[in-house]
C-alpha positions, 0 to 999 in steps of 0.5 A, a space after each residue: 929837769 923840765 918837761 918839753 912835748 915833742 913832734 917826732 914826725 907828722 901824724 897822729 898824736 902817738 907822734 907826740 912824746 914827753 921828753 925831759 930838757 934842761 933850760 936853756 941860755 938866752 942868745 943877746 937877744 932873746 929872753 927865756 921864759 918859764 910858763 904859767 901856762 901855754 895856749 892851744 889853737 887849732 894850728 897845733 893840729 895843722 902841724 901835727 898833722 903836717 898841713 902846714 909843714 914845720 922846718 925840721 923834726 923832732 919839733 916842739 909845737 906851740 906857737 903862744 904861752 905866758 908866763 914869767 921871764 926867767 933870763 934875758 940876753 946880753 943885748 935886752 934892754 926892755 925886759 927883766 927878770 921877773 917880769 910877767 909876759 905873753 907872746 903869739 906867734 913863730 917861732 914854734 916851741 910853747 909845749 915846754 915848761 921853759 922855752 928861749 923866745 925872741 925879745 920882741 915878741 914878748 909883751 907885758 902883761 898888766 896885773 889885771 890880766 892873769 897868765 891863764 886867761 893871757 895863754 887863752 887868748 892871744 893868738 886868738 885875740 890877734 886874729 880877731 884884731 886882724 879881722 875885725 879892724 883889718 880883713 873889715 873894718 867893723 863898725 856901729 851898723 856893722 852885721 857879722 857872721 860868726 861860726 863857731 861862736 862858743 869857740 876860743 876864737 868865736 868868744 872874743 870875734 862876738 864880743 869884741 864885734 858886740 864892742 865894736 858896736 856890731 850886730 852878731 849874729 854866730 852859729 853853734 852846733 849845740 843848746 849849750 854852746 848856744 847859752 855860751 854865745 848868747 852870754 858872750 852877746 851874741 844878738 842872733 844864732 842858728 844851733 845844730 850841724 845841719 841848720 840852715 845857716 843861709 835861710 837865717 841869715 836872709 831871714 835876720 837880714 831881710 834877704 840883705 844879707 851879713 856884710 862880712 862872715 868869718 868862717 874857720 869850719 871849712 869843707 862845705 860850710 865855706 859855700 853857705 857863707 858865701 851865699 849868706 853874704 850881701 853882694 860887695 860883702 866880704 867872706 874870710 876863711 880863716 880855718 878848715 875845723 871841718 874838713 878841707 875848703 873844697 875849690 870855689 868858682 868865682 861865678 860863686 862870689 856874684 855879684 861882686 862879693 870878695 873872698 879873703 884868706 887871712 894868715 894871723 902867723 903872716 900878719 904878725 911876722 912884722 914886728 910893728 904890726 905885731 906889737 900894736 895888735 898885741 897892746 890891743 889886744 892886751 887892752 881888751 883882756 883887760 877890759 874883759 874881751 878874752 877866751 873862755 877857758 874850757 879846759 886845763 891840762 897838765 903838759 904831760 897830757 898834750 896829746 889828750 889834749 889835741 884830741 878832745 880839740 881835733 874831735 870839736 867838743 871845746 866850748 872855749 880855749 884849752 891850756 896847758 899847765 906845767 
């Protein structure tokens, strides 16, 4: 028998309960997969919370993984057994040792990306696609804003923007996460809670300004990257890691910076976008644009988990292992 996590209802993660499945028969067209390894993003926590409601409970959480495919459906022409694959996105159901996934959602892995480092770093690196060539297009000249620089996230934001030709500068909330960042390419970085996020950016900037900041903090932190943007520049929130993104007045947002809230879940539900953003993405894992692995867990220890990710103390991706 095979372990699955699942969400008895909305809370805490005493909610969530190791239960024992059995694998199941793909429909025509759908594959199903068994796990190397499952990534863990701070959506997880949104749905366990309940801030993003899931359609039905008990539910299995996840929303990305790689690993190997174990059986494909009657209609299912791309793919094979034995494949090797890495997926994002809905439909939920990753904290499983196999679970049934739709075809198209499933994509290649070369050799050179191992499962691990795919599980770390494909809704991550989704998003990032979405916002670096998307929400703004970053380009040589470019100056980014980065919260969260040593994060899952932030690892791949800095260097794929440092790719892209972009100057970074990234904010950290620690020395040693500091050290992370800079070995990501991080050109510039305000470390602590409390810096004075704004005051820095002026200064780096010659009172310019970023011309795009990309925020997943949230709370009160949403207000300062604002201020820290150039007039016309562009901010994202894209997270709430550090509470709820209190209202905004657009007497905030003169003269004439925009306010953007991208959804990765959205933009990849259409599948050409989502299979062009993947192949790029798989691209920079390759090349070595990927999430640092913190932390590995075994399944069993979902819960251990989502609370060390919930508390903000991953300097990286964390995984789960079957």
């Amino acid at each position: 028998m095979d372990k699955a996590v699942t969400l008895l209802a909305p809370g805490g993660i005493e909610q969530l309960q190791v239960s024992e499945q059995q694998p199941q028969e793909p429909g025509a067209n759908e594959i199903r997969i068994r796990h190397d390894a499952i990534g863990m993003n701070f959506l997880d926590i949104y749905h366990r919370r309940g801030l993003y409601a899931l359609p039905a409970y008990p539910a299995v959480l996840g929303v990305e993984g790689a690993g190997t495919v174990e059986a494909v459906g009657s209609a299912v022409t791309r793919l094979k057994p034995g494949d090797r694959v890495a997926y994002a996105g809905a439909p939920v159901g990753a904290y499983a040792a196999t679970r049934l996934l739709p075809a198209a959602r499933a994509v290649l892995l070369p050799d050179g990306v191992p499962s691990k480092v795919a599980a770390a770093s494909m809704l991550k690196g989704l998003t990032a696609y979405m916002l670096l060539t998307k929400t703004y297009r970053v380009e040589p000249g470019t100056t980014v804003l980065i919260h969260a620089a040593a994060g899952g996230l932030g690892s791949i934001l800095v260097r794929w923007a440092k790719y892209l030709g972009a100057t970074v500068i990234g904010t950290v909330s620690s020395e040693e996460k500091a050290d992370l960042a800079r070995s990501y390419g991080a050109d510039h970085l305000t470390i602590g809670r409390d810096a004075d996020v704004v005051a820095a950016v002026k200064r780096l900037t010659d009172s310019r300004g970023v011309d795009v900041a990309y925020d997943g903090i949230g709370g009160g932190m949403l207000a300062k990257s604002i201020a820290a943007v150039r007039p016309f520049g562009v901010v994202a929130t894209i997270g709430q890691a550090g509470g709820p993104i209190p209202p905004v007045s657009v007497d905030e947002l003169r003269p004439g910076k925009s306010l953007t809230h991208p959804s990765v879940m959205v933009y990849i539900t259409d599948t050409a976008a989502y299979l062009t953003a993947a192949e790029a993405v798989v691209g920079m894992q390759a090349s070595g644009i990927t999430s640092t692995i913190a932390r590995e867990y075994p399944l069993e220890a979902a819960a251990e988990a989502q609370q060390f990710l919930e508390e903000g103390r991953a300097a990286g991706s964390l995984i789960l292992v079957p």
